[in-house]
NUKOLBA-601952 format. One record per residue (C-alpha): residue in one letter; z, x, y. Coordinates in steps of 0.1 Angstrom, whole numbers, plus 5000, padded with zeros to 4 digits. Layout:
BEGIN
+---------+------+------+------+
| residuo |    Z |    X |    Y |
+---------+------+------+------+
|       A |    Z |    X |    Y |
...
+---------+------+------+------+
END
This chain:
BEGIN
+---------+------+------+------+
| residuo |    Z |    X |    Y |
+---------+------+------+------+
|       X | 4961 | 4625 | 4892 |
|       X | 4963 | 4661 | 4870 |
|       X | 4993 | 4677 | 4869 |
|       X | 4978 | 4703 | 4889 |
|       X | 4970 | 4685 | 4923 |
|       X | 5003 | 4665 | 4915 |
|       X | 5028 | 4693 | 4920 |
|       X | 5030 | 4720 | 4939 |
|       X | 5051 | 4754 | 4939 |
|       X | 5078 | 4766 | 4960 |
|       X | 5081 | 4803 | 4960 |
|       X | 5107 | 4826 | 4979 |
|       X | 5107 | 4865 | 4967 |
|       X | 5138 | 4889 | 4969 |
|       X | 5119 | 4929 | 4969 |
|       X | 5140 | 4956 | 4970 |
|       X | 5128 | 4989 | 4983 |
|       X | 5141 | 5021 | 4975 |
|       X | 5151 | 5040 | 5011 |
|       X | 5131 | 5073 | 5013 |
|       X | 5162 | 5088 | 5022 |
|       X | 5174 | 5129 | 5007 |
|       X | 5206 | 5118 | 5000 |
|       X | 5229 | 5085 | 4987 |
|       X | 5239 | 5057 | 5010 |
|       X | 5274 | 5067 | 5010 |
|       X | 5276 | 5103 | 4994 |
|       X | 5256 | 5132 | 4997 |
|       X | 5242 | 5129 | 4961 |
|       X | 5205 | 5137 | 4955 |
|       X | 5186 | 5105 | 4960 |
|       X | 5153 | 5119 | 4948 |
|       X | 5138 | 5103 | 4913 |
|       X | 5137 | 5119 | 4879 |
|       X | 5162 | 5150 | 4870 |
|       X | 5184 | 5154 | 4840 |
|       X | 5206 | 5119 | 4834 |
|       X | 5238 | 5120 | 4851 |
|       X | 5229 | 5150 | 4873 |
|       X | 5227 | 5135 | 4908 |
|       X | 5262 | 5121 | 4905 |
|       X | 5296 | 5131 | 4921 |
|       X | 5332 | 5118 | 4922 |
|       X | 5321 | 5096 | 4948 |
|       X | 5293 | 5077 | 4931 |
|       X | 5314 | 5074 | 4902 |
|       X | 5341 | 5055 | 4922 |
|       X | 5366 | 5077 | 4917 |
|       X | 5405 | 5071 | 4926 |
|       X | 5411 | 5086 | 4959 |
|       X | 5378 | 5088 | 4970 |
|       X | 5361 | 5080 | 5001 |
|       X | 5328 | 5069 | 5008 |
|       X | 5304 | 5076 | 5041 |
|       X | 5274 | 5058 | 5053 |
|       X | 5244 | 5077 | 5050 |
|       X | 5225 | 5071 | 5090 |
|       X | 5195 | 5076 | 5081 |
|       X | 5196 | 5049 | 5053 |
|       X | 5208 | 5025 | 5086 |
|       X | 5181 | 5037 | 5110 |
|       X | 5152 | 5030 | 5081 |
|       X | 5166 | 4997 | 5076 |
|       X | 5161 | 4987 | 5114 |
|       X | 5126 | 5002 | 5115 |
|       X | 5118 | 4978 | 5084 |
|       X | 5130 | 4949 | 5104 |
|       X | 5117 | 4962 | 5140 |
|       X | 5083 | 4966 | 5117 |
|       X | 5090 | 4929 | 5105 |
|       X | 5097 | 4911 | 5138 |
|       X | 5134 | 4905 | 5124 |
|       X | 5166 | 4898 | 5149 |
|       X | 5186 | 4931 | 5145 |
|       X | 5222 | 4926 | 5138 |
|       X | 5243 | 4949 | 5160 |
|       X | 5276 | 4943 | 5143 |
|       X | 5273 | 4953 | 5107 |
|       X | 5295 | 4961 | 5079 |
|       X | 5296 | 4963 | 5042 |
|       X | 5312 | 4940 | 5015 |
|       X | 5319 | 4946 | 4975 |
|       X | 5302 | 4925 | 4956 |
|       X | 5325 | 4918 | 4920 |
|       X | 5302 | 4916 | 4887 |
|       X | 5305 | 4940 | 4856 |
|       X | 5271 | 4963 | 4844 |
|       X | 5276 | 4991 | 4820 |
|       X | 5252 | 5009 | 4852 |
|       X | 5276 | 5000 | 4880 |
|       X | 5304 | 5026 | 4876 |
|       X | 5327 | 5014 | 4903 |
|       X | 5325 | 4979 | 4885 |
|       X | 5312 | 4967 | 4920 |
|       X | 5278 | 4968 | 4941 |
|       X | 5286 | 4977 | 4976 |
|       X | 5258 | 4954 | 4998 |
|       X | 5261 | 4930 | 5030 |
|       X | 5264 | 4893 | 5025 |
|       X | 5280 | 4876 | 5056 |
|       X | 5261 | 4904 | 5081 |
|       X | 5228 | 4916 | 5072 |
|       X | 5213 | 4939 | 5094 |
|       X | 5177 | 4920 | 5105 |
|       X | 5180 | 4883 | 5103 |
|       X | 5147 | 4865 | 5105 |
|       X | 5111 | 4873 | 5112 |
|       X | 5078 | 4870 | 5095 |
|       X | 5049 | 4891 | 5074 |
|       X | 5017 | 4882 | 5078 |
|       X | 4996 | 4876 | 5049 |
|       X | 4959 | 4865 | 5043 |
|       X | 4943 | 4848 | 5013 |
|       X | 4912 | 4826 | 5003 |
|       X | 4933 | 4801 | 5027 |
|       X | 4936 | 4819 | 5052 |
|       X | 4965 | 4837 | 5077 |
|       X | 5001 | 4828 | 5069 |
|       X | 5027 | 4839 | 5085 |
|       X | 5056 | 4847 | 5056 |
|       X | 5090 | 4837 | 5072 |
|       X | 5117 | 4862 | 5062 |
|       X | 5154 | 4850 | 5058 |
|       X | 5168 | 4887 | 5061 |
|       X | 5172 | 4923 | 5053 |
|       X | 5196 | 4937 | 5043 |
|       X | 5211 | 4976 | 5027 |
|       X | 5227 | 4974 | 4993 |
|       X | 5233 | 5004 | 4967 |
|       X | 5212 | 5006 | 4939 |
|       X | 5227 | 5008 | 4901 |
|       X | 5225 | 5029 | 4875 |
|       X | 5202 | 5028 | 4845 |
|       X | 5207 | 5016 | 4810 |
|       X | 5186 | 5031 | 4782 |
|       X | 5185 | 5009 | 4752 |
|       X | 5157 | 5029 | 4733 |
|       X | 5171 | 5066 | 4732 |
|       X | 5195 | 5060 | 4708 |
|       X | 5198 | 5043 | 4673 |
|       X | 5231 | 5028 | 4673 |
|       X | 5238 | 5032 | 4716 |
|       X | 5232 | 5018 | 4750 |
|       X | 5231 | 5052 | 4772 |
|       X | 5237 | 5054 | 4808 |
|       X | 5217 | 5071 | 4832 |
|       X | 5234 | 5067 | 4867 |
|       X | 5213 | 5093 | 4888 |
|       X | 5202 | 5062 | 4907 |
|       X | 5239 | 5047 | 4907 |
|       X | 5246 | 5044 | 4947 |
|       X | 5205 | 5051 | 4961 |
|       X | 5204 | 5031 | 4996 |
|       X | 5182 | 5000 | 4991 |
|       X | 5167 | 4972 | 5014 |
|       X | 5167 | 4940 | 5000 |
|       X | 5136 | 4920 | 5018 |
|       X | 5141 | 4881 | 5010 |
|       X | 5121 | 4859 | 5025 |
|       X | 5123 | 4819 | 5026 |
|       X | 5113 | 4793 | 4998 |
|       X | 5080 | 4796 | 5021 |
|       X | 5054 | 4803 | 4999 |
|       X | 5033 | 4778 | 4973 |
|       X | 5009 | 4797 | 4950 |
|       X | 5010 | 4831 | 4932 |
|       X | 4979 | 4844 | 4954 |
|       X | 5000 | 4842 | 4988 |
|       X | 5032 | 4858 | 4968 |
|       X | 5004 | 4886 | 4954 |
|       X | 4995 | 4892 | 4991 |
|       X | 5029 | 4893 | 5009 |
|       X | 5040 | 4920 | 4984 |
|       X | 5009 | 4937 | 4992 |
|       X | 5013 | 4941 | 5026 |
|       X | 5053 | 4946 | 5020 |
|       X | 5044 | 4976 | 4997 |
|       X | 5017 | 4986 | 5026 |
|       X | 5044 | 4986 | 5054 |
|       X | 5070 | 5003 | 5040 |
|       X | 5045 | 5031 | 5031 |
|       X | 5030 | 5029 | 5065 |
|       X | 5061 | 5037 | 5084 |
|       X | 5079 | 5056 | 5060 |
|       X | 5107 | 5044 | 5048 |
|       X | 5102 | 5040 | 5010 |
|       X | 5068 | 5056 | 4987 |
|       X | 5064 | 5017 | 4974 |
|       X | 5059 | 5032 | 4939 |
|       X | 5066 | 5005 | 4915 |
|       X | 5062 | 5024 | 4887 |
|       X | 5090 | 5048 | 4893 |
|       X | 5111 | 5017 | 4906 |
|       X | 5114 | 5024 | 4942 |
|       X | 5096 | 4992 | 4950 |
|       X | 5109 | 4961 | 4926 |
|       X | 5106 | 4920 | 4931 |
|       X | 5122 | 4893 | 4921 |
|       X | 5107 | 4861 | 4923 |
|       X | 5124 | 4822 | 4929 |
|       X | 5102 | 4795 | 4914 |
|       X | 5103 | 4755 | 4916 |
|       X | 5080 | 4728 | 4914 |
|       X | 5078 | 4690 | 4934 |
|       X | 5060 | 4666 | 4939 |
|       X | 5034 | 4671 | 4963 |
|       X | 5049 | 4654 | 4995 |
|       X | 5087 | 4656 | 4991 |
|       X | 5109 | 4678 | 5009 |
|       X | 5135 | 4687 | 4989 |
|       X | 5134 | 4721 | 4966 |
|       X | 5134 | 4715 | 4930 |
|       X | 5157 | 4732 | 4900 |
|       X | 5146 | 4771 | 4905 |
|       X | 5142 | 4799 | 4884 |
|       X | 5145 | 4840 | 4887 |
|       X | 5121 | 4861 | 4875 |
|       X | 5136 | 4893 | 4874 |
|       X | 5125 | 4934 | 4882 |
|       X | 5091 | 4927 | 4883 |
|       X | 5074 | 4964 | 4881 |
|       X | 5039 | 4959 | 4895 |
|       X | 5022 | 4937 | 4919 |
|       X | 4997 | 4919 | 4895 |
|       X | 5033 | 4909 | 4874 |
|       X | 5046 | 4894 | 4899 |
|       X | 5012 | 4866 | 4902 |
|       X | 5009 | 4866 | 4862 |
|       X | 5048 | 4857 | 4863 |
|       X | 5048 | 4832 | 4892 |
|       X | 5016 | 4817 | 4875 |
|       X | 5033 | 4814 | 4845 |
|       X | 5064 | 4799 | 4854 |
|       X | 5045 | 4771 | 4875 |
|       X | 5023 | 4761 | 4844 |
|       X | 5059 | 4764 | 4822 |
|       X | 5079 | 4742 | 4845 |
|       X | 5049 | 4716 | 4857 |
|       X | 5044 | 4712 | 4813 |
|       X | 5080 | 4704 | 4814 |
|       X | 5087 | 4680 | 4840 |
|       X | 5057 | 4665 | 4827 |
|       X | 5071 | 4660 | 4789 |
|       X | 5106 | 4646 | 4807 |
|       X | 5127 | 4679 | 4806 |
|       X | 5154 | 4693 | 4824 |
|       X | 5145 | 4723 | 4847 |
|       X | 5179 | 4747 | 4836 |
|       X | 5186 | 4767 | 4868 |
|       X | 5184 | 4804 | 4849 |
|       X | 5175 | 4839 | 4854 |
|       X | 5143 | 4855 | 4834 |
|       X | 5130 | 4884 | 4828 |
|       X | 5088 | 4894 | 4828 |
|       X | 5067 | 4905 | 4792 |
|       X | 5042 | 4923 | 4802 |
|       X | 5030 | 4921 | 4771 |
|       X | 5025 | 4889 | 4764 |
|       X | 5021 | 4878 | 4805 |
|       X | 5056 | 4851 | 4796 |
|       X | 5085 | 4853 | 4806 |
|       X | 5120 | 4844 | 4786 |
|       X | 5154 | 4833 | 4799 |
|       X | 5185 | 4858 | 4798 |
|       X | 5209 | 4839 | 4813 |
|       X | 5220 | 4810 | 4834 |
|       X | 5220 | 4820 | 4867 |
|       X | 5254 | 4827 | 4886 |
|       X | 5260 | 4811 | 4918 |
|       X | 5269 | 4834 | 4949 |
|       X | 5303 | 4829 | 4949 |
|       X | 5308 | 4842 | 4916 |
|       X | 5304 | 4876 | 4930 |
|       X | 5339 | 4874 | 4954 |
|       X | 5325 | 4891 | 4978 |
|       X | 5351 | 4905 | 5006 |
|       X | 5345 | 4937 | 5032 |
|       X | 5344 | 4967 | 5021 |
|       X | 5379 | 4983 | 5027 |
|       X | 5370 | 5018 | 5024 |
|       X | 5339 | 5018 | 5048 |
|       X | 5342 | 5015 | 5087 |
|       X | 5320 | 4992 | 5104 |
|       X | 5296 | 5003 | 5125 |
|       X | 5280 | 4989 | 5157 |
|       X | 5244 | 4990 | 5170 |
|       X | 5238 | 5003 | 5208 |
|       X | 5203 | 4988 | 5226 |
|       X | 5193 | 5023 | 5230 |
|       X | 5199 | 5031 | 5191 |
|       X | 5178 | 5005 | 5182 |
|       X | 5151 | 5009 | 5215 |
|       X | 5148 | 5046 | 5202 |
|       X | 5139 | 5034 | 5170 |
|       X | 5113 | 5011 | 5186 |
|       X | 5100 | 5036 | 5203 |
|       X | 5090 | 5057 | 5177 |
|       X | 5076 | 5031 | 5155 |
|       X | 5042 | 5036 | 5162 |
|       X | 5012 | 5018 | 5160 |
|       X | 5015 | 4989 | 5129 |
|       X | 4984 | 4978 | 5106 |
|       X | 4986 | 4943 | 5124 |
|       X | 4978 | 4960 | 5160 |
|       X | 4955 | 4987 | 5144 |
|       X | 4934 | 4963 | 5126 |
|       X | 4931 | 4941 | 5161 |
|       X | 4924 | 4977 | 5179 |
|       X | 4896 | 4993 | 5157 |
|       X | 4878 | 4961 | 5158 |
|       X | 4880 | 4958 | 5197 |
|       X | 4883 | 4992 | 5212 |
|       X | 4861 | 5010 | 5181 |
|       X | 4836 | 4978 | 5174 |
|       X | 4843 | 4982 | 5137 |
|       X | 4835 | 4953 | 5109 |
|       X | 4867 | 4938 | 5102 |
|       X | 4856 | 4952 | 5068 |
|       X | 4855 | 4989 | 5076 |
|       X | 4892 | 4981 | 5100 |
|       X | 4908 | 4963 | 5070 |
|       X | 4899 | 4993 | 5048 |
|       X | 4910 | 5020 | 5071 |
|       X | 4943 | 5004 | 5078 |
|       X | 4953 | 5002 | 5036 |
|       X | 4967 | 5038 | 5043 |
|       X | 4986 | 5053 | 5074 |
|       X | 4970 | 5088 | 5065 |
|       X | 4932 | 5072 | 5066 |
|       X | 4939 | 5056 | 5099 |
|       X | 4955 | 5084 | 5117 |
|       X | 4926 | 5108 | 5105 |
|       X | 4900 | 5081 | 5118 |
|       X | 4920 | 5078 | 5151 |
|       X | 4922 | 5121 | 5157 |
|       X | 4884 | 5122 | 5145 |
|       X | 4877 | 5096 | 5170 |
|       X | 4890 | 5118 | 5198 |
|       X | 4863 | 5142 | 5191 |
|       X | 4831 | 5122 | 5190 |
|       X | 4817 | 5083 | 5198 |
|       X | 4800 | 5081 | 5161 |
|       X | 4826 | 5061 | 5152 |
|       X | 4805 | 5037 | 5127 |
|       X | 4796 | 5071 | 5116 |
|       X | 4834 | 5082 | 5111 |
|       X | 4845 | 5050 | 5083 |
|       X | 4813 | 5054 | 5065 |
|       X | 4823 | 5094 | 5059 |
|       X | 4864 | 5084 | 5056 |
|       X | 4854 | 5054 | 5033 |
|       X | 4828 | 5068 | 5010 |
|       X | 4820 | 5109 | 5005 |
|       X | 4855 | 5115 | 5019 |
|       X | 4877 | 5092 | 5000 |
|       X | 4854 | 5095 | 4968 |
|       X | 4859 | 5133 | 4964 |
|       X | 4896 | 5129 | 4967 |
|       X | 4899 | 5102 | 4941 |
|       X | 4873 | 5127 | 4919 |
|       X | 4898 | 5153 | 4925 |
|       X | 4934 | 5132 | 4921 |
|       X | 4943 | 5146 | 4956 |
|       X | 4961 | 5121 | 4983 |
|       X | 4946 | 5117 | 5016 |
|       X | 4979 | 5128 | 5025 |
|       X | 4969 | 5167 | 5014 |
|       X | 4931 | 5165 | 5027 |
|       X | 4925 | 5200 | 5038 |
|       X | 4893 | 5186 | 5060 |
|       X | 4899 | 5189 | 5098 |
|       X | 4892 | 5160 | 5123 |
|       X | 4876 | 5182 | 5143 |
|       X | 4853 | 5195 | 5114 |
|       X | 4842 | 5160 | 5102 |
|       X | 4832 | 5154 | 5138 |
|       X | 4810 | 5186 | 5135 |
|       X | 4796 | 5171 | 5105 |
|       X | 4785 | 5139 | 5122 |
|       X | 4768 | 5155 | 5145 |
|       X | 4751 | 5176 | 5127 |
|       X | 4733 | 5150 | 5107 |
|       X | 4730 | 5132 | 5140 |
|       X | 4711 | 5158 | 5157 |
|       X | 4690 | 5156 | 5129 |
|       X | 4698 | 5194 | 5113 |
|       X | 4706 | 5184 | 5082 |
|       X | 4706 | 5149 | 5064 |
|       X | 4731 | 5126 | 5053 |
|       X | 4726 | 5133 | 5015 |
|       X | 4726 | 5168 | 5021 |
|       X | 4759 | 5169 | 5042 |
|       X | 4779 | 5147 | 5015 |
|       X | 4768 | 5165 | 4988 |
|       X | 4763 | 5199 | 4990 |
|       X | 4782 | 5210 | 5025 |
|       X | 4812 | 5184 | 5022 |
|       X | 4825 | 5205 | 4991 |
|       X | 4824 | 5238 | 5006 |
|       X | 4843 | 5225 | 5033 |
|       X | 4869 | 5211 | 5008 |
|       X | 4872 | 5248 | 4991 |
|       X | 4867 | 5267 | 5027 |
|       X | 4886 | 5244 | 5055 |
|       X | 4881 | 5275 | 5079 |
|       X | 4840 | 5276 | 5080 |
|       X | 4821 | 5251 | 5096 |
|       X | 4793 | 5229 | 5089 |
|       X | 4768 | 5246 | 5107 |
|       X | 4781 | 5276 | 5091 |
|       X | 4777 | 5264 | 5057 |
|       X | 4743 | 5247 | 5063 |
|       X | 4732 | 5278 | 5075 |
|       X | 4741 | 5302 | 5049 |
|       X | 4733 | 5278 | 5018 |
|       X | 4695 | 5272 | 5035 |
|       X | 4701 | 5236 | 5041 |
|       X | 4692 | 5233 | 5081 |
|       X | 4660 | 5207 | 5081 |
|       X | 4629 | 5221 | 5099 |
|       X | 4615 | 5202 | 5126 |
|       X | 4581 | 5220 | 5124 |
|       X | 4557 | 5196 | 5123 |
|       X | 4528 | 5220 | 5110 |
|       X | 4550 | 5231 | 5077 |
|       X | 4560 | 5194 | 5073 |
|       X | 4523 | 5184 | 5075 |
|       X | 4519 | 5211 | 5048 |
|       X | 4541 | 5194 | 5023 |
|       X | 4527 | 5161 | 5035 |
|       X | 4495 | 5170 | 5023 |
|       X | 4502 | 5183 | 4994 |
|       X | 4517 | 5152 | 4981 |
|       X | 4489 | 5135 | 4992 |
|       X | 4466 | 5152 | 4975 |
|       X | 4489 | 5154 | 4941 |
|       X | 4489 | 5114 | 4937 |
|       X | 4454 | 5101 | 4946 |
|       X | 4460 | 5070 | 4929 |
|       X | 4495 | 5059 | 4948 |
|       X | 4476 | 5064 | 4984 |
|       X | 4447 | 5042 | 4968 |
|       X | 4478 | 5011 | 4960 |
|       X | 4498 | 5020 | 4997 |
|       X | 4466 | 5017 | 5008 |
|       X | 4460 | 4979 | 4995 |
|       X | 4493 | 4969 | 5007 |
|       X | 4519 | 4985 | 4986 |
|       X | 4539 | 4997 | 5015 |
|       X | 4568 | 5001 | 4993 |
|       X | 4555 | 5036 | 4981 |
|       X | 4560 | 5054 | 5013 |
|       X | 4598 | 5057 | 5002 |
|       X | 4578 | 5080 | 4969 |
|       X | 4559 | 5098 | 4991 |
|       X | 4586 | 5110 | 5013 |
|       X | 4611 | 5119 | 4980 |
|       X | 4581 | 5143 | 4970 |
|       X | 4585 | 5160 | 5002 |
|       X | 4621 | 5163 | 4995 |
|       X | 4619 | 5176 | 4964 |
|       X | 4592 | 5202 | 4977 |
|       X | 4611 | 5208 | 5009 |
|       X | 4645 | 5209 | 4989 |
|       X | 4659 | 5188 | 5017 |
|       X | 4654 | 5206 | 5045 |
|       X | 4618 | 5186 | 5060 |
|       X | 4639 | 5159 | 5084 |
|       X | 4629 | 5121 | 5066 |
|       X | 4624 | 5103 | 5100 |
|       X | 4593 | 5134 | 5107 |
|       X | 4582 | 5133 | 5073 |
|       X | 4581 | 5094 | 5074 |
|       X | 4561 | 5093 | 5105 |
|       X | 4537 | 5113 | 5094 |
|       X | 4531 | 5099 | 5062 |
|       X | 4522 | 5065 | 5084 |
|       X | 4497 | 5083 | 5105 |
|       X | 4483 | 5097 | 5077 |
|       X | 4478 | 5066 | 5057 |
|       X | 4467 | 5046 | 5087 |
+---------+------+------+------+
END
């Protein structure tokens, strides 16, 4: 037996996500990204003497539509403890999270690889403040401190040691990144650090039960470094245990560089942090109707979408699985949907000239300027046969991105585009093809069938798209009969 089939990974992943929130979880400091260092800062996220935090409710309503949106247990009795540990990018010299009470306990995310569906079990979620920033590169001879960030609300997802190969941990922070997007409580940009994961790695032999020595690969920045670290680690430990070594339990940090990762320290157990309440914060309690109103309003999730525009819409689970990436792409399908039945029609134009122009132009689907009701239009157009597929994508489609207040027909009309259904002008161009290339009716003729797609391009080209391809194509058939 290889070490490969002999082993087998145990993974549990700790992501924090930033809370989309204006302000601080317990101030009214800006909690937006970027601004001058030490800018969005106060007396209160400094931890001054004398002063008095305030929990931000928005931060706790965001946190219960994450766990609503995660089939978590919501915790109705909640408070806050201080966490103890030093960072030159902590200012109060503590972290203010929940240990003993975190606000969703339990529930799952649902994941789908090469393997198939798994469903992800979560151990909780809770709200923490995030830390500061130290900046090791702006200065020769100094560590700077940038603590703009010092005290933004975070959720801290952490599931169980319930994963076993870096393709299922690649896929749950997918759809983690997906669902916080979806329902709005964090942008899931890793880049800027408002979506960050940690990752808990051990090895055993296939067949036992018990979790072996783990490690902590910490603030991994992108999803694709989160499988190259996880994939590393289990090749590093497996070449270990393998030689006889000792698995050190330690916490390690990513090189993106090099796709390794190195140790920076052993790892501290949890009561090193002496954790205790939080004197200076009351606790708060959750009603049923708090939480049902939150329920309420959580609209449709990608789960239940996915199952609905493959049933009610008879999409391929393809065209569902694409439309339900983004909350903005869904909703638009969903409004255009109310205006006509093409609805095949409606992911093919969403999917491909829609989504392609956008990405051409670096504009979100967010800030598409196109009208439900407008695309609709479009559709029928081309089905009623007025004006072509080609034609609508390409020449009309980008008018309508520069004029959203004109309409298809509008545009097909003034640019000359309507197809003609006039069989005797059609026949004209017909003819004149056939005529032009002799030798290409003499090999259609011997059973080159293919050729009747050139014939009916010539016609376009004469026509300049406006003789209808299903007329032109019939006719070419008679004619060559």
């Amino acid at each position: 037996m290889n070490a490969d089939t002999k082993y087998e990974a145990v993974i549990g992943l700790e992501v924090h996500a930033q809370l989309a929130t204006k302000s601080k979880l317990f101030c009214g400091d800006s909690a937006s990204f970027g601004g001058e260092p030490n800018t969005h800062i106060s007396a209160i996220t400094m931890g001054h003497p004398g002063t008095l935090p305030k929990t931000n409710k928005k931060a706790v309503e965001y946190a219960i539509k994450m766990g609503l949106a995660c089939h978590c247990h919501i915790e109705r009795f909640n408070y806050f403890a201080r966490k103890n540990y030093f960072y030159p990018d902590l200012p109060k010299g503590y972290q203010v999270s929940q240990h003993t009470t975190p606000i969703c306990q339990g529930g799952y995310v649902i994941i789908r690889t090469t393997q198939g569906e798994k469903k992800v079990k979560l151990n909780r979620i809770h709200m923490e403040e995030d830390a500061g920033k130290s900046i090791h590169d702006a200065d020769p001879d100094y560590t700077c401190v940038d603590l703009n960030r010092a005290g933004v609300p975070l959720i801290e997802i952490v599931t169980e040691p319930d994963m076993n190969t870096a393709e299922e941990a690649f896929q749950y922070v997918t759809e983690v990144r997906k669902l916080v997007r979806w329902i709005g409580v964090c942008d899931g940009n890793m880049e800027e650090g408002s979506l960050r994961c940690d990752a808990n790695v051990s090895i055993r032999l296939k067949g036992e039960t018990t979790l072996g020595t783990k490690v902590e690969v910490k603030n991994l920045n992108s999803i694709r470094n989160v499988k190259k670290a996880i994939e590393f680690e289990i090749e590093r430990m497996t070449a270990m245990v393998e030689r006889g070594e000792k698995i050190t339990q330690q916490t390690r940090s990513f090189d993106a560089d090099t796709d390794t990762t190195f140790s920076i320290r052993d790892k501290e157990e949890a009561n090193d942090y002496r954790y205790f309440p939080e004197p200076d914060l009351t606790p708060f309690y959750l009603t049923e109707k708090y939480i049902q109103g939150i329920q309420s309003n959580l609209g449709q999730l990608p789960e239940e979408l996915l199952s609905r525009l493959q049933q009610e819409f008879a999409l391929t689970p393809y065209d569902a699985k694409q439309l339900c990436e983004e909350k903005p792409e869904a909703d638009f399908f969903l409004e255009t949907a109310k205006h006509t039945n093409h609805y095949k029609a409606i992911a093919n134009w969403i999917l491909g000239p829609v989504k392609q122009y956008l990405n051409e132009n670096h504009v979100s689907f967010s800030k598409l300027t196109l009208s439900p009701q407008t695309l609709a239009d479009m559709i029928t157009l081309v089905d009623d046969g007025k004006v072509n597929f080609s034609t609508a994508s390409h020449k009309i489609l980008p008018v309508l991105f520069a004029e959203p207040a004109s309409t298809p027909i509008e545009i097909a009309t003034r640019l000359n585009l309507l197809q003609t259904n006039d069989d005797n002008e059609i026949n004209n161009w017909v003819q004149q093809v056939l005529t032009k290339m002799p030798e290409k009716v003499s090999e259609y003729k011997k059973g080159k069938k293919g050729l009747i797609g050139l014939f009916v391009g010539e016609v376009k080209k004469l026509s300049k798209g406006k003789a209808d391809p299903k007329t032109v194509t019939h006719l070419f058939e008679e004619q060559l009969k």
